[in-house]
C-alpha positions in Angstrom: -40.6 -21.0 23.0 -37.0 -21.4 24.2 -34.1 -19.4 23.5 -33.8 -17.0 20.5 -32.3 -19.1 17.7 -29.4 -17.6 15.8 -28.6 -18.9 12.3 -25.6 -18.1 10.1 -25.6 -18.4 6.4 -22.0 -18.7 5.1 -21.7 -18.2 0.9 -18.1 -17.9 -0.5 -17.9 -14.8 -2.8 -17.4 -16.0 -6.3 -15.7 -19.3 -5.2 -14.5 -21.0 -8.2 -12.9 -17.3 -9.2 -11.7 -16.8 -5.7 -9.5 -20.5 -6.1 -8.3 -19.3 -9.6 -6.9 -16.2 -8.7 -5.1 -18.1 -5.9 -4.1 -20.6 -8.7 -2.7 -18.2 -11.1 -2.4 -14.1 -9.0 -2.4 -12.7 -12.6 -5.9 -12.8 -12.8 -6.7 -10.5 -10.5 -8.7 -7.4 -11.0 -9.4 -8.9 -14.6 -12.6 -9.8 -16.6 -12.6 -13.4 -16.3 -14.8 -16.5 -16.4 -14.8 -20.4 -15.1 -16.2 -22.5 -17.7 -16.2 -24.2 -21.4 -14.8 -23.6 -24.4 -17.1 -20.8 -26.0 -17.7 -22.9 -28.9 -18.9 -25.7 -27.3 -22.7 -24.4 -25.8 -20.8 -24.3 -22.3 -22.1 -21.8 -19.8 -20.6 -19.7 -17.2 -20.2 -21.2 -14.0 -19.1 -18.5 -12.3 -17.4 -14.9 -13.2 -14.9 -12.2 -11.6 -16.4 -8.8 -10.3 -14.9 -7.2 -12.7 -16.6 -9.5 -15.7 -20.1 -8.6 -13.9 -19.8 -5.4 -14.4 -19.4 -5.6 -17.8 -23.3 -7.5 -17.7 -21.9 -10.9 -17.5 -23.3 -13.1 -15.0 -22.8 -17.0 -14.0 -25.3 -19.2 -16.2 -25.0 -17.2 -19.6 -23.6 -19.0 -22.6 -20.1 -18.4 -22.9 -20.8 -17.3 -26.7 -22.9 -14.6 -25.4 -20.0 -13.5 -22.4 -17.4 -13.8 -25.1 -19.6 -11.4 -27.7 -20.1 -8.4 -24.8 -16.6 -8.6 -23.5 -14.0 -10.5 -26.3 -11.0 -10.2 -24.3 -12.8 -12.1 -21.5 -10.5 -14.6 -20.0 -11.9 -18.2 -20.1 -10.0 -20.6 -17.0 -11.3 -24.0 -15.6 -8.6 -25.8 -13.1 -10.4 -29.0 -12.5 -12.8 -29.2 -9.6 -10.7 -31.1 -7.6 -8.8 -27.9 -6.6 -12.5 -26.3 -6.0 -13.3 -29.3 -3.6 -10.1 -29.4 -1.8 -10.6 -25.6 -1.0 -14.3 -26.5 -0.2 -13.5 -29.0 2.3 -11.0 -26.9 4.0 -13.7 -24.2 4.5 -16.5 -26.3 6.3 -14.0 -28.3 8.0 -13.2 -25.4 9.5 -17.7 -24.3 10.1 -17.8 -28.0 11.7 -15.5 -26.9 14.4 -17.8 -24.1 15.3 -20.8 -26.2 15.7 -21.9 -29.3 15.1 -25.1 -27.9 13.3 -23.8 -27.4 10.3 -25.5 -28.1 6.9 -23.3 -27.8 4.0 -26.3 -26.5 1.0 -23.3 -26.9 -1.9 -19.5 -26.9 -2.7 -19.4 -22.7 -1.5 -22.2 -22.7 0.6 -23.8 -24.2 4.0 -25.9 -22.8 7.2 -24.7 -22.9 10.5 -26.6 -23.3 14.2 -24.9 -21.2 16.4 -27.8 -20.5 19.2 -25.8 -22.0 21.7 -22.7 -19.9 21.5 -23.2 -16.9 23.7 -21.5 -14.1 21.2 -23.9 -11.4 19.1 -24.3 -13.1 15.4 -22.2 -10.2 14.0 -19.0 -11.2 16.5 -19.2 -15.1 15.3 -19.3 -14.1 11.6 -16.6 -11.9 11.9 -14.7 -14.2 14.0 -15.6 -17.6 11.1 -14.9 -15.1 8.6 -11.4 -14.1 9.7 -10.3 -17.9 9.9 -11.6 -18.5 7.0 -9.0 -15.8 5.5 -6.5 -16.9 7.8 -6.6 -20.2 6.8 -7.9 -20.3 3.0 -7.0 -16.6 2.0 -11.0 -17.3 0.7 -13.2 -14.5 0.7 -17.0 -15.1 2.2 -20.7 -13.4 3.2 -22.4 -14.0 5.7 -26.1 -13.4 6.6 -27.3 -13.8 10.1 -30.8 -14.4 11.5 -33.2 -16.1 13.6 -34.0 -18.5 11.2 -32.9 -20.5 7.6 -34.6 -18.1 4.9 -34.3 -14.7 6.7 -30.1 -15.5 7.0 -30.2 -16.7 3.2 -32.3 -14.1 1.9 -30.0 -11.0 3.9 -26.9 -12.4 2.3 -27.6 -12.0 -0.7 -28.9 -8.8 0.0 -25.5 -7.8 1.6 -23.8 -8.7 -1.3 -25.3 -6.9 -3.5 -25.6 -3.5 -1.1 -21.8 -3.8 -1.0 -20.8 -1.5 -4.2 -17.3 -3.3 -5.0 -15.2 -4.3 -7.8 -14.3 -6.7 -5.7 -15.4 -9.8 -3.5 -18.0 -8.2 -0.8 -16.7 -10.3 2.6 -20.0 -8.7 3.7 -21.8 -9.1 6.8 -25.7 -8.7 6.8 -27.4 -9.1 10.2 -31.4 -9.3 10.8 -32.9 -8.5 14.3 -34.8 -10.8 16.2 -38.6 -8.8 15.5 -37.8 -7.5 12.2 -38.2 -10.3 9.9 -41.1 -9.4 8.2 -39.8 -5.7 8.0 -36.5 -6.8 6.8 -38.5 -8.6 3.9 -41.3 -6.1 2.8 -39.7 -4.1 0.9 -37.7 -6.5 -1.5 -38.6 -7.9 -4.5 -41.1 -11.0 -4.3 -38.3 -13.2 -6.9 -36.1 -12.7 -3.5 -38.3 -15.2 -1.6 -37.5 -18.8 -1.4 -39.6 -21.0 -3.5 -40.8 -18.0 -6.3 -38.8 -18.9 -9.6 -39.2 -16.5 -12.5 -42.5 -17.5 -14.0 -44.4 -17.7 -10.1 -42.2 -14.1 -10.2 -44.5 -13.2 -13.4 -47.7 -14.5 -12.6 -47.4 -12.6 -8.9 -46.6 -9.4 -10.8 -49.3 -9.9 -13.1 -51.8 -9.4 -10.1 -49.5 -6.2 -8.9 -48.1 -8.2 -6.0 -44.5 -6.8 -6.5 -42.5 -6.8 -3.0 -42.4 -9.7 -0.5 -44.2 -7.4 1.8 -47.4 -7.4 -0.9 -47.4 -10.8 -0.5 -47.1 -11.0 3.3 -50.6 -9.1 3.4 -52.4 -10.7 0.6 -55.3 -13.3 2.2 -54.5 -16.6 1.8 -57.1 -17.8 0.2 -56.6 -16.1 -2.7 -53.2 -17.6 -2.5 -54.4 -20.9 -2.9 -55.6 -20.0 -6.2 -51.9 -19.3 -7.2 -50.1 -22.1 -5.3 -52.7 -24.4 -4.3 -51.4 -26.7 -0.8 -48.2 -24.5 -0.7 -50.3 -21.5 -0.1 -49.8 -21.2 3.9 -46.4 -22.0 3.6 -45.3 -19.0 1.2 -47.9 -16.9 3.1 -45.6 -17.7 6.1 -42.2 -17.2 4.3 -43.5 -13.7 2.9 -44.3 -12.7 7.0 -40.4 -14.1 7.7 -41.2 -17.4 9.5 -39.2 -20.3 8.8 -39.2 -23.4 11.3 -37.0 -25.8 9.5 -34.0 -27.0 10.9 -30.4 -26.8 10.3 -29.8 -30.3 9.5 -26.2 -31.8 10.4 -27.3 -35.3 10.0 -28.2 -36.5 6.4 -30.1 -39.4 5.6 -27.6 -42.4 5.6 -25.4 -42.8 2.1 -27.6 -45.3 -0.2 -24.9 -45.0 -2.5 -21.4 -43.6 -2.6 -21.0 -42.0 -6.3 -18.6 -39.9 -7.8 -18.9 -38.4 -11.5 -16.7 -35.6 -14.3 -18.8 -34.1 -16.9 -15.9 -32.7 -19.4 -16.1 -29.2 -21.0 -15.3 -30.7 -24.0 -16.6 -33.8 -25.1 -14.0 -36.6 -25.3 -13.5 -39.3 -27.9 -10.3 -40.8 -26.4 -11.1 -44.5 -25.1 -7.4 -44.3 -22.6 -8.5 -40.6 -21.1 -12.0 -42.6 -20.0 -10.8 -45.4 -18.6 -8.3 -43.4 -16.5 -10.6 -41.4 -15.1 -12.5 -44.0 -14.2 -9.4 -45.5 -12.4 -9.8 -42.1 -10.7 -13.3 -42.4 -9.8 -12.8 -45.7 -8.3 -9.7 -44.7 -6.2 -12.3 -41.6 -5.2 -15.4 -43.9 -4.2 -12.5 -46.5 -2.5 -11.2 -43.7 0.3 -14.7 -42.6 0.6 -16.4 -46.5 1.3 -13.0 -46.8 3.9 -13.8 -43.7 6.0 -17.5 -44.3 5.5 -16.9 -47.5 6.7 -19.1 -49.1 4.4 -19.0 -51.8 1.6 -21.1 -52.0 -1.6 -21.7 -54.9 -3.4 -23.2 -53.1 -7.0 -21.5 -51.0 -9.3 -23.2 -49.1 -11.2 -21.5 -46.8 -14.4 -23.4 -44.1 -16.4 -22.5 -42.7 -19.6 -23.8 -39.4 -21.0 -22.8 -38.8 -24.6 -23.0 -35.4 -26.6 -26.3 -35.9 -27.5 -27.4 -35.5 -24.0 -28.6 -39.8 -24.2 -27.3 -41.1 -21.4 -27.1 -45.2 -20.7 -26.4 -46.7 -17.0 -24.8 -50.4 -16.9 -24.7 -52.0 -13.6 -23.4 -55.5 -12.0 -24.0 -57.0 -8.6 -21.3 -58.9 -7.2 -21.3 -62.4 -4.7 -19.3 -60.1 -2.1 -19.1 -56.5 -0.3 -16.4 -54.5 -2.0 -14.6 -51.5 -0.6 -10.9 -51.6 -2.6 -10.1 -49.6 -5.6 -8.5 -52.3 -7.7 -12.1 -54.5 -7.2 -14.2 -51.5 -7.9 -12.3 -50.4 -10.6 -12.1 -53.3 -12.2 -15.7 -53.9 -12.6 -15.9 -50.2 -13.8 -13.9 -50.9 -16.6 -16.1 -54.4 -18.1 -19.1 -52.1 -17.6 -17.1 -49.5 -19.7 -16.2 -52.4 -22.3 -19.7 -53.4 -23.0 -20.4 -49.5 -23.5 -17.8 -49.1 -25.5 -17.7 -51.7 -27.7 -21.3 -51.5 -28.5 -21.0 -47.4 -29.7 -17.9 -45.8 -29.0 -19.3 -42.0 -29.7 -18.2 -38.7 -28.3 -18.7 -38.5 -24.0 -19.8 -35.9 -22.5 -20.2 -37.3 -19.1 -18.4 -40.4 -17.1 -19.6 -41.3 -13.6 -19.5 -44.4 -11.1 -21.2 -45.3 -8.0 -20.9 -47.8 -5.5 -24.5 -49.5 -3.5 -25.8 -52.1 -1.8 -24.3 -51.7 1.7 -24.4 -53.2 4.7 -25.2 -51.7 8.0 -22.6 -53.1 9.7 -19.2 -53.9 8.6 -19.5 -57.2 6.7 -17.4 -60.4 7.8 -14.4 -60.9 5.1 -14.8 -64.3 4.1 -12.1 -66.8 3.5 -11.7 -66.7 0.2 -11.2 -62.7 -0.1 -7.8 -63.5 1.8 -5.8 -61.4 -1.6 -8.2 -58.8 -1.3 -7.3 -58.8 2.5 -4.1 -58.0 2.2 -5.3 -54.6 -0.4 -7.1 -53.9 2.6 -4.2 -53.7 5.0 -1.9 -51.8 2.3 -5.1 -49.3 1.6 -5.9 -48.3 5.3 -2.0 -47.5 5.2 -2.5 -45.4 2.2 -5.8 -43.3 3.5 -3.8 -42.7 7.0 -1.0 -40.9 5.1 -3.8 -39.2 3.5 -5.3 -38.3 5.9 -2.5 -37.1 7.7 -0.7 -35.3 4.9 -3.3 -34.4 2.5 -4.6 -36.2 -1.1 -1.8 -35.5 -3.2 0.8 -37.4 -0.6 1.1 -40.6 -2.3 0.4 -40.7 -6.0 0.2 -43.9 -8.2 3.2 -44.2 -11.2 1.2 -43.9 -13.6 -0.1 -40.4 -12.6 3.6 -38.8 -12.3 4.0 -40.6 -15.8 1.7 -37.5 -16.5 3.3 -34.6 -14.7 6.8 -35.3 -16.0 
């Protein structure tokens, strides 16, 4: 066994809250929620502290948050502002340590055995850039391994007794794993959803530590081949990796479900336009071209259809992509134009290494020049640099 690992767990506090408040200060220190309309069977997708304590919590129908609290304050910016934030924050883990694993939009682990700092210095130290540079509040849970740093965050956060965001900081011992665990309730464990939470209780195994003890035979009547491995979880052991490295993109996709469902044919087709500008930068810094497009529909009835086309060539430029995003829409459209719920486009079948342009894409060559100009001003200057006419036509 080599040196003791030490893994962070990084969770924004109440993220998408966190970027309205920044959005629009007045919020602050009210009830409110991120979501839907509360008359159209949205959910809450996430909620302020002071909404919680009222008994509203992320996942409940709005209907219902609305009912216990009717002045409750209903926001949704757009997710791009939540992704902007997002990528600032674990642009900022990645120049900690290359072993970082982003988990989801607010959320990723970090491999920091090779920096020679205490866990509780580095989380401090991430977390005090991460205010200094975002003004975003975060948690951090510390460990020696994946589960043990997941499962103390949210165990900090909810030890911290605030109206507020927590920022806490929850570090586990090297040794006390296992004892760190016992005493928590077994729905706290990786892997144990509500109904394995039942049918544990329902045979008085109660706390993680209850598990830890119970033979694992018996386990296998419960969980079958997973048996050793929850057996091991309960005692605190967790081998798996912090992986930087995903598998390489199969496809590069990007998709909007609405919070109401839209009817309008123009909004559609312009946010595809959007979609494909969005999959364009991303094939260009990828480096990668795609020769299938593929567009998926979901209307309100939850049916959703998928229409793709393969193409003679590799395709990496917005005006191409989007193009072929709009005949797939056509066909859609044409055929049932009915309320959408969701709109989404990917790009696939790449090619490992950067294709050849042929001669006859020489028009599409020239796009090529004119959009690796584009992305560096991007890049250098941030999305919203250089917008298209027809987007300011909107803003005016």
């Amino acid at each position: 066994m080599g040196h003791q690992r030490k893994i962070l767990h990084v969770d924004l506090d109440a993220f998408f809250c966190a970027v309205e408040e920044q959005l629009n200060p007045a919020l602050k220190g009210k009830a409110f929620a991120v979501g839907g309309d509360p008359g159209h069977r949205s959910v809450v997708s996430s909620c302020s502290y002071p909404a919680r304590k009222l008994g509203i919590h992320s996942a409940m129908p709005m209907a219902q948050a609305v009912r216990i609290c009717p002045n409750l304050v209903i926001v949704h910016s757009g997710f791009h502002f939540y992704q902007e934030k997002s990528e600032a924050v674990m642009d900022i883990l990645r120049n900690w340590t290359p072993l970082m694993e982003q988990v989801s939009v607010d959320e990723a682990f970090l491999d920091v055995s090779d920096l020679p700092e205490k866990n509780r210095e580095i989380a401090l130290a991430i977390q005090s850039e991460i205010h200094a540079k975002t003004s975003l509040p975060c948690s951090f849970g510390t460990a020696t391994n994946k589960l043990v740093a997941k499962v103390a965050n949210t165990v900090g956060k909810k030890q911290t007794k605030k109206d507020t965001y927590p920022n806490s900081i929850n570090c586990i011992d090297a040794g006390n794993e296992a004892g760190f665990l016992s005493p928590l309730p077994v729905g706290e464990l990786w892997g144990i959803g509500d109904k394995t939470e039942k049918l544990l209780q329902s045979r008085g195994i109660y706390r993680i530590g209850q598990l830890a003890s119970f033979p694992v035979d018996q386990l296998e009547k419960i969980f079958g081949k997973n048996a050793a491995e929850i057996h091991e979880r309960a005692n605190g052991i967790d081998t798996s990796i912090v992986n930087s490295d995903p598998a390489p993109a199969k496809s590069v996709s990007q998709e909007t479900t609405f919070f109401h469902d839209v009817t309008d044919e123009a909004v559609l087709r312009k946010k595809l336009l959007q979609q494909s500008e969005q999959i364009g930068f991303r094939l260009r810094q990828m480096n990668l071209r795609g020769d299938t497009v593929r567009l998926k529909v979901r209307w309100e009835n939850f049916v959703t259809i998928s229409r793709q086309i393969k193409l003679g060539q590799k395709i990496c430029q917005d005006s191409l992509i989007n193009d072929q995003a709009q005949k797939l829409f056509s066909e859609i459209w044409q055929h049932e134009p009915r309320p959408v719920r969701l709109i989404g486009l990917a790009v696939s079948g790449f090619e490992d290494e950067t294709a050849q342009l042929s001669l006859f894409q020489s028009p599409s060559e020239k796009e090529d020049r004119l959009l690796q100009a584009v992305d560096q001003i991007r890049n250098k200057y941030g999305r919203k640099s250089l917008k298209r006419g027809i987007d300011l036509e909107k803003e005016s």
